[in-house]
Every structure is written in C-alpha cells, then in structure tokens.
C-alpha positions in Angstrom: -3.1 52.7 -19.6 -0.6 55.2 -20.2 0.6 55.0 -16.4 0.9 51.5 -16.9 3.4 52.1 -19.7 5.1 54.7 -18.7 5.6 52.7 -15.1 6.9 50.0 -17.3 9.6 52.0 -19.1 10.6 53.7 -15.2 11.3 50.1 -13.9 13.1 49.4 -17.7 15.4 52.2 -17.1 16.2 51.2 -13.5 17.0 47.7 -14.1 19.7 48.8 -16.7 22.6 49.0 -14.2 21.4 45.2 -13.0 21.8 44.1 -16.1 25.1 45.2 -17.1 26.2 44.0 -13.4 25.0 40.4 -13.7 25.9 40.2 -17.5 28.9 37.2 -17.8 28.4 36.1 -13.8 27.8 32.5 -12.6 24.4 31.7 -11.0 23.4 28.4 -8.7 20.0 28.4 -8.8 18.4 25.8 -6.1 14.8 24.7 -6.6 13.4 21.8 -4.5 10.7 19.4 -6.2 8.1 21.0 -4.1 8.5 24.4 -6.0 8.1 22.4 -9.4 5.3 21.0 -8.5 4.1 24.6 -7.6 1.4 26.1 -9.9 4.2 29.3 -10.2 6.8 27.1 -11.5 6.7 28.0 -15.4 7.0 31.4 -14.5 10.0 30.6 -12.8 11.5 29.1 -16.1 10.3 32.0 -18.3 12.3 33.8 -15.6 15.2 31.9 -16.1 15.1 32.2 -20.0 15.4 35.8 -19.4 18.5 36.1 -17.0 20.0 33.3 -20.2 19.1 36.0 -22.6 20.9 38.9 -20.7 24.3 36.3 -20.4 24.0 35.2 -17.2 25.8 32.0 -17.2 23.3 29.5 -14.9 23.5 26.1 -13.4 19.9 25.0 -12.1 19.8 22.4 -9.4 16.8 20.4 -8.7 15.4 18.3 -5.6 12.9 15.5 -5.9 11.4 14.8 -2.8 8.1 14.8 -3.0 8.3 12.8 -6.4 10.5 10.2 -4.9 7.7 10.0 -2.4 5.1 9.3 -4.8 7.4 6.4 -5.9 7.6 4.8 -2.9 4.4 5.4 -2.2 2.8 3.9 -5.0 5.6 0.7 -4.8 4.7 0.2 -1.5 8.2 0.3 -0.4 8.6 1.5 3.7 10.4 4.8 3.6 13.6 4.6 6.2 15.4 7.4 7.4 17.8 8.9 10.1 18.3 11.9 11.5 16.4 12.9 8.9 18.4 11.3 5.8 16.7 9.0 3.4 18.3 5.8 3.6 18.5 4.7 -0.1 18.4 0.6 -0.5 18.3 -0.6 -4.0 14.7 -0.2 -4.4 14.4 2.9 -3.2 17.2 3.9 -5.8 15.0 2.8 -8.8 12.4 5.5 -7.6 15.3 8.4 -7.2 16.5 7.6 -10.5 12.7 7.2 -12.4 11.8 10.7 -10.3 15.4 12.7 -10.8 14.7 11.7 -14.1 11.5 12.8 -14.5 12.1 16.2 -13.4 14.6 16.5 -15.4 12.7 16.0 -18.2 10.1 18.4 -17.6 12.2 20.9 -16.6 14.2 20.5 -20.4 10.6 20.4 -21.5 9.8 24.0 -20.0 13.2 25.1 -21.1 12.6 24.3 -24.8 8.7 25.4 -25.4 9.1 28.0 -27.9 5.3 28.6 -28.6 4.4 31.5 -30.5 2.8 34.6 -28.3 4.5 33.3 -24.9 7.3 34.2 -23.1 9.5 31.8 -24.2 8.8 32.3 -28.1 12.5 32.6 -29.8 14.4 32.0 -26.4 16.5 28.9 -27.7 17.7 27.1 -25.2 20.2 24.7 -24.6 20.3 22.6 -21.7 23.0 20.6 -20.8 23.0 18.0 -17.9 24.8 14.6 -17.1 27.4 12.5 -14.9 28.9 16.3 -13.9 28.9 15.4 -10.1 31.0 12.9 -8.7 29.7 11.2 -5.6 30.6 9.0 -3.1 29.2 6.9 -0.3 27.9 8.5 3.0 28.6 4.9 4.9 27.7 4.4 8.0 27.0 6.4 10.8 26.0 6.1 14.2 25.7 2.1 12.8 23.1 3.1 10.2 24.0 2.2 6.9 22.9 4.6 4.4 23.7 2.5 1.3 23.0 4.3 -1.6 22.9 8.0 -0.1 25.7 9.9 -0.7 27.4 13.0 -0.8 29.4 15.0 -3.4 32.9 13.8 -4.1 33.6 16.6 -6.8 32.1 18.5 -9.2 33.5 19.0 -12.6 34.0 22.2 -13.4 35.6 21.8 -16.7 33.0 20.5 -18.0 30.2 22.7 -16.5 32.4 25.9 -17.7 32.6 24.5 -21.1 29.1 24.3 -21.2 28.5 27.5 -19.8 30.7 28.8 -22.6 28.4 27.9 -25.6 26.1 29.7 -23.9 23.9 26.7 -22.4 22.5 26.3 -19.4 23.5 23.3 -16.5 20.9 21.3 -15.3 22.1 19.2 -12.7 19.9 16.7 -10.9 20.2 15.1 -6.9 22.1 12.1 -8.0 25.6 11.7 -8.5 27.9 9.0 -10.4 30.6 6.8 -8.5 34.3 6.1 -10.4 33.0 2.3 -9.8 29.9 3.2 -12.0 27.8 3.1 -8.8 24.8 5.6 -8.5 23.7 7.6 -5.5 20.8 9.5 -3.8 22.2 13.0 -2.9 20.5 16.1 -1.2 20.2 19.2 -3.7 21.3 21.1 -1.0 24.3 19.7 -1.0 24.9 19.7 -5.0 23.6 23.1 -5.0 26.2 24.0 -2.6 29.3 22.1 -3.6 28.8 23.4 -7.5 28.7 27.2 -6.5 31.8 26.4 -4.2 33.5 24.8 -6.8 32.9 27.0 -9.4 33.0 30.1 -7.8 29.8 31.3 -8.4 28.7 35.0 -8.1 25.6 34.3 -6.3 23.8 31.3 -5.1 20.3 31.7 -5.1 18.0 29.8 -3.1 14.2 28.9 -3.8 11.8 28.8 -0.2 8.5 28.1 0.5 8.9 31.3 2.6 9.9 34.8 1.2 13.2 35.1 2.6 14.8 34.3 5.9 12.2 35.1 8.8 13.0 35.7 12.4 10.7 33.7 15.0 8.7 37.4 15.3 7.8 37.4 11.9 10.3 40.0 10.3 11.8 39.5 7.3 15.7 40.2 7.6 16.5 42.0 4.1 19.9 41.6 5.0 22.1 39.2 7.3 25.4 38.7 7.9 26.1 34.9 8.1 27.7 34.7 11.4 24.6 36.4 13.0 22.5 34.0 11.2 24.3 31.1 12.4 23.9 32.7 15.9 20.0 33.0 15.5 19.7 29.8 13.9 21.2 28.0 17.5 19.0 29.6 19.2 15.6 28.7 17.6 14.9 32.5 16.4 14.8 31.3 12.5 11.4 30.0 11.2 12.8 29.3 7.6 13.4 25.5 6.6 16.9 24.3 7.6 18.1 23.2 4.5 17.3 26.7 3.1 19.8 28.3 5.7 22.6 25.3 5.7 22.6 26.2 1.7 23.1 29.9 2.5 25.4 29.8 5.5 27.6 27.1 4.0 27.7 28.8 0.5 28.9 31.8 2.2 31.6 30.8 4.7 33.1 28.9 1.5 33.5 32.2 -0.2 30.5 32.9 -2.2 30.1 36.7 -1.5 26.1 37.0 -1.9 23.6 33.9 -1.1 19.8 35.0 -1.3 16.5 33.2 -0.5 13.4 34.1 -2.3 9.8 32.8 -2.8 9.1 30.1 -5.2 6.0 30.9 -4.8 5.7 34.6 -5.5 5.7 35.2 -9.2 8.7 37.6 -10.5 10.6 36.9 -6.7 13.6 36.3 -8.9 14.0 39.2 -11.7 12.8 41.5 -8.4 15.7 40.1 -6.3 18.2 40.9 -9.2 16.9 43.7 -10.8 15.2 46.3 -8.6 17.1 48.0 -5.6 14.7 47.0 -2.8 14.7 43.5 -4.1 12.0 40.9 -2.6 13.6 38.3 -0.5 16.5 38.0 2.3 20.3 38.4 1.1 23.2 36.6 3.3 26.8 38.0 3.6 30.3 36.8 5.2 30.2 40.7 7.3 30.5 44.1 6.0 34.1 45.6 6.3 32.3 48.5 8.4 30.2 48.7 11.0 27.0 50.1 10.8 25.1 50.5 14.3 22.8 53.2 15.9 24.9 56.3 17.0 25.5 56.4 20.9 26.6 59.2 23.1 30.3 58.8 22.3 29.9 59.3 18.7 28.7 62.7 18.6 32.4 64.5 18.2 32.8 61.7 15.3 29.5 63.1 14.3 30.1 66.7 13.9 33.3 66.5 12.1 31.9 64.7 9.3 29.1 66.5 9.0 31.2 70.6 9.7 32.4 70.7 6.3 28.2 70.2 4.6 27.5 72.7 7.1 29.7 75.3 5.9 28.6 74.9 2.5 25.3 75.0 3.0 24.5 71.4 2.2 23.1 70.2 5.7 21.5 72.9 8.7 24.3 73.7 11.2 23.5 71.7 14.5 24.8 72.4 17.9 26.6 69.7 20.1 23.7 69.8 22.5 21.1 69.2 19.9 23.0 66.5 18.2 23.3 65.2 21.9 19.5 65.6 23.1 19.0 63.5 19.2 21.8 60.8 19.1 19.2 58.2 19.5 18.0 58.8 16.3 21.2 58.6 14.4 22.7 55.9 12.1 26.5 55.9 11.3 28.6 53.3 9.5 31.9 53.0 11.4 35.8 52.3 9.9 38.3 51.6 12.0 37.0 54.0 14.6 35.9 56.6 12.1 32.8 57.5 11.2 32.7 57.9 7.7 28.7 58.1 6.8 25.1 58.9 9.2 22.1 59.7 8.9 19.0 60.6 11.2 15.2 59.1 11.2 12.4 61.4 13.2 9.3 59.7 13.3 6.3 61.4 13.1 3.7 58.7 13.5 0.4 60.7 14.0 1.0 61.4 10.2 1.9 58.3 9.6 5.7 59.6 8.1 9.4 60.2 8.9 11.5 62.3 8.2 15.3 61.1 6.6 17.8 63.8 8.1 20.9 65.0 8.3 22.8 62.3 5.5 26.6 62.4 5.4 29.2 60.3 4.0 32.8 61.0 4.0 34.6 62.7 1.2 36.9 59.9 0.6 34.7 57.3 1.4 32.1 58.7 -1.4 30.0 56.2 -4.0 30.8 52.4 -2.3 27.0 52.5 -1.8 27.4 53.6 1.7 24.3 56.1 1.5 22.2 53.1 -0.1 23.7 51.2 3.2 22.2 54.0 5.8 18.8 54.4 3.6 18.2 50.7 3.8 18.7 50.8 7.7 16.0 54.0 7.9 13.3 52.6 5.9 13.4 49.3 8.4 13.4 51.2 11.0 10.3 53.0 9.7 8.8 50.2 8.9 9.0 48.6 12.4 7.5 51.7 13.6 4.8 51.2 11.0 5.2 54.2 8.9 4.4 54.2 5.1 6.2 57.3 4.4 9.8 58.9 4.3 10.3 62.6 3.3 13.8 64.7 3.1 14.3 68.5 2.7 17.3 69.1 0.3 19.0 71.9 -0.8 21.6 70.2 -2.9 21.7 66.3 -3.3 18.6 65.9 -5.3 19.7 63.8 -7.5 21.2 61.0 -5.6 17.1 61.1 -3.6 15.9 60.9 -7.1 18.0 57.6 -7.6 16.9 56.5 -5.1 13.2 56.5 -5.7 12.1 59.6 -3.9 9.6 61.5 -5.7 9.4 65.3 -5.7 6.7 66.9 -3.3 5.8 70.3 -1.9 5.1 71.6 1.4 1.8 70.1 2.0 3.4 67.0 2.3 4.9 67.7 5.6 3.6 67.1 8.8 2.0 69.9 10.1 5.0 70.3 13.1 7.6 70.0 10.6 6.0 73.2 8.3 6.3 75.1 11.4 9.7 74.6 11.3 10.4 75.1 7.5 13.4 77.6 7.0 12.2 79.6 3.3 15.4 81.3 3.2 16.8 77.7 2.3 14.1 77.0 0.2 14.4 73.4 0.9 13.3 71.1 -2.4 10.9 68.5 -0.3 11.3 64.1 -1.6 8.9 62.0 -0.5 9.3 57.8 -0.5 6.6 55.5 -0.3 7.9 52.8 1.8 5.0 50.2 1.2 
C-alpha cells in the first residue's frame, strides 16, 4: 500500500511541469456520440472537470450519430446518403435536433453532478453552449441535394472567448444556425475543426475508437508529421477512421501546432496524453524544423566533432573514426541545416532481452529545446520494434537528466553479461536502467 502511495506522489510530482504548461491554453475536445454511449464516458467527464480545475480553457464538441440513428430508426424514416453524407430532409432534421439535443443534455448533466464522495464533488461547472456556430448550406453536389446538411460558415469567437473568460466551459453541438433562422445538420468533425482554427487553439484533441493513429501493420505512430500522414493515408497504410485523421490533418495544416488522437475507450487516455511524458495516444505535427534520421556513412565527421569536446572531458568514451564507422548503423542524429547538432546510439542485446542507450550528444548551443527527449523517443521505438523491454546507460556525468527521464538507478548485475566484460572500473560508470513496457 505504501508503493501505491508513494507511486502516486512520483507521478504527482512529474505531472507538475504539465500543469503549469497547459494552465490558460485553449482545448478542442472532439468526442463522437459513439464514445458517449461508451460505458468509459463519465470518466471522460470527471477527466474533463479536472483539466477545468487546473485552467485549461475547453470547448467540447459532440457528434450524434448513432443517436440520430435510433431516431430514424424508430420513425421509420429511410436513411439517404452520398458519398457518405447524410442527406438531412425535414424529417430527418427533427431527429438531429431531438438527438443533438439530447446529448447535450446529458453531457450538462455529467458536467453538473456534484455528488458527495465522487469525482466531481465541489467541481462547479459552468457550461455554456448555443447558436455559437454559423452555418450555411452544403447545396448540391454532383445533383444531390443535401437540403438541410451543412457546413460551418463561422464560428463566433467573441462569444466563445467571453465564455471561456468566466471560466466556463463551451459545449457546442453538430448543428449550426443560418442568418435566415434556418437550422442545419453539420459533421462534428467539421465544428470541431473550424472552432480550433478559428480560435486558435493550443491543441485539438481527438477522441477514437482506436488508441491513436495505427499504420496498416499494426504500429502505433507516437508521433507523425502531417505531411507524412497525408502520404500514408493515400496510400491505404492508415487503419484509423477517416474522419479521425481529416480532423487531425486539417487542424494542423491550418496552424494548430499539436493535434492528438486518443482512446475513448481507455480510461485516463486523456490526463496520460497531457500529463505524463510518454503519453498514451498518437500526436500530429506540421514538421519539425530539424531532421531527425538514422546516421549514414557521411555523417560520421559530423559525428565526431560533436561528440570531441564530451570526450575530452570525460563525459562520453573516446571512439575512433573506424569504430564509429564499423557502428553508424546504430546511430540517431537530429540534423540543422547540415549540422548535426544532437545523436545518440542503440546496441541491442536481444538474448537479454535489453539495449543499451549510448553515446548521447547534443550541441552546446543547441542545449534544452528537448532535443535529447527527441533522440530518446526514437531509441525506445526502435527497441520496441525489436521487442526489447529494457534500456540501460552507463554515465559518468549526466545523471540527472536519465533520472528525468525515468531511468532508475541499477548496478552491474543488470548488464548483459557481454557488456560487464567490457565495463571500464576506472570510469566507474553509474549504470540507469528504463523499463520500456
């Protein structure tokens, strides 16, 4: 029990810097109605009550899908669509607007409970919602007539800021209002999208039935530049819905900086995005301003003058041209305008099930812009394709930054037994070990 607690205070203390970062920034948070229907839902919203405590300014957007189905359904009304889109007559509207509604509702209901003993016990939320997204018409297209589908027109900012000012939270639902008081049927995808654009959100975040975005082989991709996603996406290598990666790739060629998809299914996906370095799901970019890559051949002079000046103070082992040469393969470097300015190495040893995280560098002026975290991120996928559950480092004089960084301290018998062979004890290495999984 004590474990447990003192466990809890560790990941306390480590979530501090999140906190501080995300206090005062602007969330979108897109849910479709299949996660609210989703047994892992009110955990979701207790989540949600705590980023609103911590003074992260929020705007929630809801789908209704599957509730608009169960309309229909039960009205008996034939369900017509193209190229995918709903094509909203005026029957069909009355079960948009009775399901939009009803969400709506129950999510304000979530958002309110205050019940003694549960998580949401002194929260006092206020939720703010209305005719905040102006819409208009999608017409016809391809001589389909949508009728009452549309798309967004604007969003109103002023008033969602104002909102967000007193400290409430925006609720806004898949409908939209018309200047000529006409309603319409939008995607939450698209509201979703159009409100973090508009009000240039920090981060959109994106609620899957999948943990993040997969590739067609089954990896998760922690991290993905948008115009590589777009790439993989044409060529059928991405098994995550569509309207999941439109939301991320269109948030972030529009300028929002970070657009991350998560589980609504797993519970705590979303306080383990934000708050924990490893986070949970997949996290979309525009493109880093470096490049970082697997070393080749031609990088090895680039190599060894970033790394001469840790040699000669005893930070890093000295190594020869030849043996940096006979080991490019296993080097990572991030790349500025033709300089390297950060590497590391990665040596598998899989008979103990390990690796070994060698050989880390970064620049002198190019220190503490998270490059490191950048390079360390790249080794532990790389050990985990190889399917190792281990990293381990020998140090002599960056402890601290390993600590960070959630290495544990060890002692010899952690090494593999070819590695102790090799252990130098006039450097009297300090030996870290990560558990990757």
């Amino acid at each position: 029990m004590v474990l447990h607690q003192q466990d809890g205070i560790k990941l306390f203390r480590s979530s501090l810097p999140y906190i501080n970062a995300h206090r005062g920034k602007t969330f979108v948070l897109m849910f479709g109605g299949e996660a609210i229907e989703h047994e892992n839902f009110p955990n979701i919203i207790h989540d949600i009550a705590l980023l609103s405590s911590l003074g992260v300014r929020l705007v929630l957007v809801h789908g209704a899908r599957p509730q608009i189905d169960q309309r229909v359904t039960l009205r008996n009304i034939e369900s017509k669509f193209a190229d995918g889109v709903r094509i909203t007559d005026k029957q069909t509207l009355e079960c948009v607007k009775d399901a939009a509604g009803s969400v709506r509702s129950q999510i304000e209901a979530l958002l309110t409970m205050g019940l003694a003993n549960s998580p949401m016990h002194g929260a006092q939320i206020r939720v703010c919602s209305g005719n905040l997204v102006v819409a208009k018409p999608m017409g016809v297209r391809g001589g389909v007539d949508f009728e009452n589908t549309g798309v967004v027109r604007r969003i109103d900012t002023t008033g969602i800021n104002d909102h967000l000012n007193d400290g409430s939270i925006v609720l806004l639902s898949p409908m939209g209002y018309s200047s000529t008081g006409e309603v319409f049927n939008l995607s939450h995808e698209d509201v979703a999208t159009q409100a973090a654009i508009a009000l240039k959100a920090d981060k959109i975040m994106v609620f899957s039935n999948y943990e993040g975005v997969f590739h067609q082989d089954g990896k998760l991709l922690r991290t993905i530049e948008r115009p590589a996603l777009e790439a993989m996406m044409l060529g059928g290598e991405i098994t995550t819905e569509h309207s999941v990666l439109s939301a991320l790739t269109t948030s972030v060629a529009a300028g929002i900086s970070r657009a991350h998809c998560i589980s609504y299914e797993k519970d705590g996906a979303l306080l383990q995005e934000l708050f924990t370095r490893d986070g949970t799901g997949s996290l979309v970019l525009e493109h880093h301003y470096e490049q970082l890559r697997g070393a080749t051949i031609e990088d090895v002079g680039g190599i060894l003058k970033l790394i001469k000046p840790l040699e000669e103070s005893g930070a890093l082992v000295k190594r020869s041209r030849e043996r940096l040469e006979n080991e490019i393969n296993q080097f990572i470097v991030i790349v500025r305008d033709g300089m390297i300015i950060a590497c590391a190495a990665v040596f598998l040893y899989p008979e103990d099930n390990c690796a070994e995280l060698a050989c880390v560098a970064t620049h002198a002026d190019y220190r503490g812009k998270n490059r490191g975290e950048r390079i360390l991120e790249e080794v532990k996928a790389r050990a985990l394709e190889n399917n190792i559950d281990t990293l381990f480092v020998l140090t002599t004089l960056t402890a601290h930054w390993f600590l960070e960084h959630g290495f544990l301290p060890a002692d010899l018998g952690a090494l593999p037994a070819a590695k102790k062979e090799l252990y130098n004890f006039q450097r009297s290495s300090k030996v870290f070990t990560l558990q990757l999984r």
